[in-house]
C-alpha positions as CSV (number, residue, x, y, z in Angstrom):
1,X,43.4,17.5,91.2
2,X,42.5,13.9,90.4
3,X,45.1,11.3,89.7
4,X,44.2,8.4,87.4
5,X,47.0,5.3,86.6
6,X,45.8,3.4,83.3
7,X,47.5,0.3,82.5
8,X,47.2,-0.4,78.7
9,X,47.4,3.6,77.8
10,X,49.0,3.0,74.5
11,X,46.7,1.2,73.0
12,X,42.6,1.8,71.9
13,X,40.8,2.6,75.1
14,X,44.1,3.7,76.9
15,X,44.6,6.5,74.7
16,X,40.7,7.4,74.4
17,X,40.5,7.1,78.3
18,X,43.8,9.3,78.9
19,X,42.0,12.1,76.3
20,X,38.8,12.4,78.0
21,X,40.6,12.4,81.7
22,X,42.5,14.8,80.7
23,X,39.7,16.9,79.3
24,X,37.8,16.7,83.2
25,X,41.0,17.9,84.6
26,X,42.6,15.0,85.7
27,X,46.7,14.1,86.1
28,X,47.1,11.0,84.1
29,X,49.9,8.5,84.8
30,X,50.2,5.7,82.0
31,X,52.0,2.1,82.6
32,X,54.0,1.1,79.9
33,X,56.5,-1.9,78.8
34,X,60.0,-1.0,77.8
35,X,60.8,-1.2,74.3
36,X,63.4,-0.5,71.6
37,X,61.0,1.7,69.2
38,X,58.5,4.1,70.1
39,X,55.0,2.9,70.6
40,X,53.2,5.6,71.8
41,X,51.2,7.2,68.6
42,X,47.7,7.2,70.2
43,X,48.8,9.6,72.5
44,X,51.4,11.5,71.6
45,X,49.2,13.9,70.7
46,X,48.6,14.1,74.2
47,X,51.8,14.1,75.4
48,X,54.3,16.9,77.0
49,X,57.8,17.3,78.5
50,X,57.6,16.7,82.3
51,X,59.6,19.5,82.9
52,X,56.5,21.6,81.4
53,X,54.8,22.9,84.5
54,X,51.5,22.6,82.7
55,X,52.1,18.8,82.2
56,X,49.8,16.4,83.0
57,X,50.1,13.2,81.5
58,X,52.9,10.9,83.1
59,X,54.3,7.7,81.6
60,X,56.1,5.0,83.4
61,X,58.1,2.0,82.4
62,X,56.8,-1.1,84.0
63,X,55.1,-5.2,83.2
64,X,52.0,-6.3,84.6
65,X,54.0,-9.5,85.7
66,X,56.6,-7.5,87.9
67,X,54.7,-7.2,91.3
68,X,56.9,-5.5,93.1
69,X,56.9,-3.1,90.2
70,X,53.2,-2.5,90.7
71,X,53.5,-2.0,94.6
72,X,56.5,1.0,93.7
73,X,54.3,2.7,91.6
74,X,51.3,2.5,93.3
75,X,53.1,3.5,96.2
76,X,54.6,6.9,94.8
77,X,52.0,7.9,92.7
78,X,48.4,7.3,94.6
79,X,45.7,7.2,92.0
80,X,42.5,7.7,93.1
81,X,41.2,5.7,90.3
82,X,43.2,2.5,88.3
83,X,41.9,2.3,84.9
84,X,43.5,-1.7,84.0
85,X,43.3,-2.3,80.6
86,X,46.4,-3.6,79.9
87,X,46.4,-7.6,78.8
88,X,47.2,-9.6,75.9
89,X,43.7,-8.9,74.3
90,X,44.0,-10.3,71.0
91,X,41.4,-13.6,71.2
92,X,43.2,-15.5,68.3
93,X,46.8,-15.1,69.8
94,X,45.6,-16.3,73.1
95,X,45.6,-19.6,71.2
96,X,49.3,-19.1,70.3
97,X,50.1,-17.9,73.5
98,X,47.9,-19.3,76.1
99,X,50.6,-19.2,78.9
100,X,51.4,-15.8,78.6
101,X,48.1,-14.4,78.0
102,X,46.9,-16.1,81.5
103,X,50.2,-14.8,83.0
104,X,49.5,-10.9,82.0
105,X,45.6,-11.3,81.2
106,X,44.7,-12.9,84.3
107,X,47.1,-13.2,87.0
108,X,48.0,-9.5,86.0
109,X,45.1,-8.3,87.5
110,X,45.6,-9.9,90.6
111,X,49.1,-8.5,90.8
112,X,47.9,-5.3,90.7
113,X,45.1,-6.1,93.4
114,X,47.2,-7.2,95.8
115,X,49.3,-4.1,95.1
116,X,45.9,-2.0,96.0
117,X,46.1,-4.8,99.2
118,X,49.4,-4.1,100.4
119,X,50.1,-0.7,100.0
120,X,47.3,0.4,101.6
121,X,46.0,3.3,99.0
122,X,42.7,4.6,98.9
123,X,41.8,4.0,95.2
124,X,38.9,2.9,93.1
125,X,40.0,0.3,90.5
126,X,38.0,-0.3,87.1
127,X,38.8,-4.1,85.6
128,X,38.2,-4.3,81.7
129,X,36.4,-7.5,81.5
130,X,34.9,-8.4,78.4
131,X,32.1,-9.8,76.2
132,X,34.3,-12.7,75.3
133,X,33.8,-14.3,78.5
134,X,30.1,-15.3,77.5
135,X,31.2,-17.5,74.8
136,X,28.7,-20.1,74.2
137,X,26.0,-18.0,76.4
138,X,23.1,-17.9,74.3
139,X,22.4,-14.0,73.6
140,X,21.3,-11.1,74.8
141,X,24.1,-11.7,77.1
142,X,23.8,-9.9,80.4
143,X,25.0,-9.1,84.0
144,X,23.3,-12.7,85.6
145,X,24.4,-14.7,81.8
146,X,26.6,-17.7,82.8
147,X,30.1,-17.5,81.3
148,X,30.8,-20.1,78.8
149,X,34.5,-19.2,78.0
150,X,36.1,-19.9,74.4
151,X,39.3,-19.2,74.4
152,X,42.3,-18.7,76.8
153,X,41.4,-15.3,76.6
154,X,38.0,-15.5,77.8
155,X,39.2,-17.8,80.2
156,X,41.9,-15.5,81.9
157,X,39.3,-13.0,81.8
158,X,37.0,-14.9,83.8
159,X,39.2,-15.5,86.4
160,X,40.2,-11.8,86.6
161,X,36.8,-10.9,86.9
162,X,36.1,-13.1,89.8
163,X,38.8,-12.2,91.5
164,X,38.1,-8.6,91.4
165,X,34.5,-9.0,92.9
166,X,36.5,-11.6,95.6
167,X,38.9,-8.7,97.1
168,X,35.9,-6.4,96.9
169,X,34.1,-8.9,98.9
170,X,37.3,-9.6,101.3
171,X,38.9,-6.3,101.8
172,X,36.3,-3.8,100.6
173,X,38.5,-2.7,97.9
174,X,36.2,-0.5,95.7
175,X,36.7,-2.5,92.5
176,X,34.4,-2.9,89.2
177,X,34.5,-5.3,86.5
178,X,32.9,-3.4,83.0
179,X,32.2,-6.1,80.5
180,X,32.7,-4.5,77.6
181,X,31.0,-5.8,74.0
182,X,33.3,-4.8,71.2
183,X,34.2,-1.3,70.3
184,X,36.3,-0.3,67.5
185,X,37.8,3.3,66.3
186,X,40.3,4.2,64.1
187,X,42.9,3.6,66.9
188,X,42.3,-0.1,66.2
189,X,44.8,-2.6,65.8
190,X,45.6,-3.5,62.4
191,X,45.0,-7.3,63.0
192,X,41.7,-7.1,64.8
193,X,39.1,-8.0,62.5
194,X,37.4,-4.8,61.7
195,X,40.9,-2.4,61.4
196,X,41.9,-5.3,59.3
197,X,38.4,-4.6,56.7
198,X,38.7,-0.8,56.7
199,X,42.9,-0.8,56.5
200,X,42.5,-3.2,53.5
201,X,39.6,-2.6,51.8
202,X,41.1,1.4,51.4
203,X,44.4,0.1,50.1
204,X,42.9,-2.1,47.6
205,X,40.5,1.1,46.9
206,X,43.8,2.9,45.8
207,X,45.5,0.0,44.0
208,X,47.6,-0.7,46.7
209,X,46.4,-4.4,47.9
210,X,43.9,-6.8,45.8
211,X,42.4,-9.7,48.4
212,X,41.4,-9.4,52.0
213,X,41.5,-12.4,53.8
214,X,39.4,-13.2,56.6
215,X,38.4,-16.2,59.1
216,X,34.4,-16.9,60.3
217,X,32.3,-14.3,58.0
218,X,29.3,-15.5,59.4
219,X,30.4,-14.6,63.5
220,X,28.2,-11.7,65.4
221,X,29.2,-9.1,67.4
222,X,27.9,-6.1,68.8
223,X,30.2,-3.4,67.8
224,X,30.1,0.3,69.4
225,X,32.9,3.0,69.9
226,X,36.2,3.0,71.7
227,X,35.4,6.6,72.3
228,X,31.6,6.2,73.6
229,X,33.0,3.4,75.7
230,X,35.4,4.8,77.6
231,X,32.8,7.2,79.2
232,X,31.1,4.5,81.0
233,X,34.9,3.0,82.7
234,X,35.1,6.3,84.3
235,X,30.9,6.6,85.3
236,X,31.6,3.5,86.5
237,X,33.9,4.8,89.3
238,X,32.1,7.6,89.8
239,X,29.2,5.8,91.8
240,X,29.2,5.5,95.5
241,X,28.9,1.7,95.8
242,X,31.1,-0.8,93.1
243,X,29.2,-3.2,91.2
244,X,29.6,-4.9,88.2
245,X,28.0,-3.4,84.3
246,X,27.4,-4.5,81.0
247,X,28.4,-1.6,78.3
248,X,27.1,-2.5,75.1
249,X,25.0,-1.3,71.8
250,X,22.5,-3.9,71.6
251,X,23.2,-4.5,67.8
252,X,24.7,-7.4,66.4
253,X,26.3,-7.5,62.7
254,X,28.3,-10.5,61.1
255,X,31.3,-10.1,60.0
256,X,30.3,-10.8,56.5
257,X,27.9,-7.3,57.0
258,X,30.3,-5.1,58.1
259,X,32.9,-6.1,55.4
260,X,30.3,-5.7,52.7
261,X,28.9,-2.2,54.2
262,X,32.9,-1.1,54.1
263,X,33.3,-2.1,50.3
264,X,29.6,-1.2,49.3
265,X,30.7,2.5,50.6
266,X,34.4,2.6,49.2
267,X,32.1,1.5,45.6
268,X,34.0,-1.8,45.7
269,X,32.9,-4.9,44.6
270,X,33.1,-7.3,47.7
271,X,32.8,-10.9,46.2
272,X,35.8,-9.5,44.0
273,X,38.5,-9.2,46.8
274,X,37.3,-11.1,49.6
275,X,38.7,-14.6,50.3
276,X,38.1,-16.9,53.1
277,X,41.5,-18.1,55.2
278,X,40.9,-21.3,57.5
279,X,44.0,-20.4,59.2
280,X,42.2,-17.4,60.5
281,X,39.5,-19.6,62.2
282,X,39.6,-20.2,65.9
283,X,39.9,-23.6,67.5
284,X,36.8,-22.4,69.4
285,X,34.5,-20.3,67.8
286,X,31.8,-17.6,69.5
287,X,28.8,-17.3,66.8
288,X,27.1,-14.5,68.8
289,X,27.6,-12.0,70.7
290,X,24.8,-9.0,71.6
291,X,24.4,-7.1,75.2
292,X,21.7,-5.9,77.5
293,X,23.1,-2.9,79.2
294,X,19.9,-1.9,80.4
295,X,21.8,-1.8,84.3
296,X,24.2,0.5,82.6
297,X,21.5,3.0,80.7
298,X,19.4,3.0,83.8
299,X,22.4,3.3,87.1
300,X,25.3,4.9,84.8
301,X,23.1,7.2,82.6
302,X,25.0,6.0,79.7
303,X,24.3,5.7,76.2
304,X,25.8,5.0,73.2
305,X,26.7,7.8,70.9
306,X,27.7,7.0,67.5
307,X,26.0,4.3,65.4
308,X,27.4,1.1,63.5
309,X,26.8,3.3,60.3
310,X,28.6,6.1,61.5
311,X,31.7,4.2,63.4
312,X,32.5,2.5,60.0
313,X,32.4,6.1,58.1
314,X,34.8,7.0,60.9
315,X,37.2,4.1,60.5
316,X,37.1,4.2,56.6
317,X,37.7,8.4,56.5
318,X,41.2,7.6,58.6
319,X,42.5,4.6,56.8
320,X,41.7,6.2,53.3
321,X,43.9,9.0,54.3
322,X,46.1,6.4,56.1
323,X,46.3,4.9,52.5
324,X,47.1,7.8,50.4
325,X,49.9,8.8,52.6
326,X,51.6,5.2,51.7
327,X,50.2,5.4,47.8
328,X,52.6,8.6,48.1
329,X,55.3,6.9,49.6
330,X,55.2,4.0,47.7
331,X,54.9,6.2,44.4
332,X,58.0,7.7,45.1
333,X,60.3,4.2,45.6
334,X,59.7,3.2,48.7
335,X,58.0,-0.5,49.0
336,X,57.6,-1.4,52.2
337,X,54.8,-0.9,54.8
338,X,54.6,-2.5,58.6
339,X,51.0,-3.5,57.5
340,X,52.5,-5.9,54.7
341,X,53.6,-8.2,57.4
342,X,50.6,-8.8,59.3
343,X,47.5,-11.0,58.6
């Protein structure tokens, strides 16, 4: 039986990832940081008592800036893959937090490089690079685009992807960077920009919220599925040489058309509720983002499955119900929701 570790397995692509391992009969071990509340949801669907002998998803406590750490684990465990998509991935915090997001962003992936390094394991490693790193790159962004970094995300993941193709080059460590374009799901977190349309626009569908406020309507991005997405880490590891792949749709939307498709389907009238928030703007802005995975439709055999149309169906059919479940709550006293105190 495959092993598989996945860094990031709480959150979107981890929990995706962990399901569709699991379904090709892999044992799943899952990094994740120590905390005082629970914050495993997208998976504990997936999850069962170790002392179940049919158990095969594994969880760990651990921090991408603990080396040593890494080494342990890496050490008693021996993946044969390394799915690392654990980072501080939210591009308008990196502003906030620039120091830390290059600490666990960037110099985490070297930490667990050198752990590959050191320890000696036979492993193939996937790095979740993204579109971000493009920035200013005029689009259709692709495999030879120059990066033009905008953030101190993008930045930390520039570095991260260079020095993933520098130990593949130095100590033949089988290691891939996938530069992901955007992909959303219901598993989305509430303060990325599309969750934040789809969780707000169904609340203020059942009277719970009246304004969404948002930063640049007039950005692009090339939005697929988490779940689509996620098949194309693992092809990617699956080859017999490691190289580097673009996974995107090839669409772009603004902002501005994906909130107005989410309202125009809930029968809401957008100019009614939607307000512009500078504060929401970044310091840096990327107007456009759109990939060429050609490489990856041609080497990989991947394509995307599920269209723009049908991803925003998706996300609007689980927040609705998300929302009646707190219309109930709320109807019977209680006030307060976790989603009140975001952005």
């Amino acid at each position: 039986m495959k092993k598989a570790l996945i860094t990031g397995i709480t959150g979107q692509d981890g929990s995706y990832l962990a399901e569709f391992l699991l379904d090709k009969g892999y044992e799943v071990h899952g990094l994740i940081r120590r905390s005082s509340t629970f914050n495993t949801d997208r998976i504990d669907h997936l999850y069962r008592d170790f002392h179940d002998p049919q158990a095969r998803l594994f969880l760990h406590y651990g921090d991408l800036s603990v080396s040593g750490q890494l080494m342990d684990l890496l050490s008693s465990i021996a993946p044969d893959e390394i799915y690392h998509l654990g980072a501080q991935s939210h591009v308008r915090v990196s502003f906030d937090m620039p120091e830390y997001t290059s600490d666990i962003t960037g110099l985490g992936t070297l930490r667990i490089l050198e752990a590959i390094r050191k320890t000696g394991i036979k492993t193939k490693f996937y790095q979740a690079s993204s579109s971000e790193m493009f920035g200013a790159a005029p689009p259709p962004q692709h495999e030879q685009t120059l990066f033009q970094p905008r953030s101190p995300y993008a930045a930390a993941k520039v570095y991260a992807y260079h020095i993933v193709r520098n130990y593949r080059d130095a100590y033949g460590i089988f290691a891939t960077n996938g530069i992901l374009f955007n992909h959303e799901s219901p598993r989305r977190g509430e303060t990325f920009v599309t969750r934040k349309i789809t969780r707000t626009a169904t609340q203020i569908k059942l009277g719970l919220k009246d304004k969404l406020y948002l930063g640049n309507l007039e950005a692009k991005r090339d939005w697929g599925f988490a779940g689509d997405f996620v098949e194309a880490m693992w092809l990617m590891l699956q080859q017999d040489r490691p190289d580097d792949y673009v996974i995107a749709t090839g669409e772009t939307h603004s902002v501005r058309e994906f909130a107005q498709k989410v309202f125009s389907k809930l029968g809401l009238d957008y100019a009614a509720h939607v307000e512009v928030d500078a504060r929401y703007f970044r310091p840096t802005e990327v107007d456009v983002l759109l990939g060429d995975s050609s490489k990856a439709r041609k080497a990989l055999n991947w394509r995307p499955k599920v269209s723009f149309d049908e991803l925003i169906d998706m996300m609007i059919a689980a927040d609705l119900e998300l929302a009646r479940k707190e219309k109930t709550l709320r109807d019977a006293g209680f006030s307060h929701t976790n989603s009140e105190r975001i952005g």
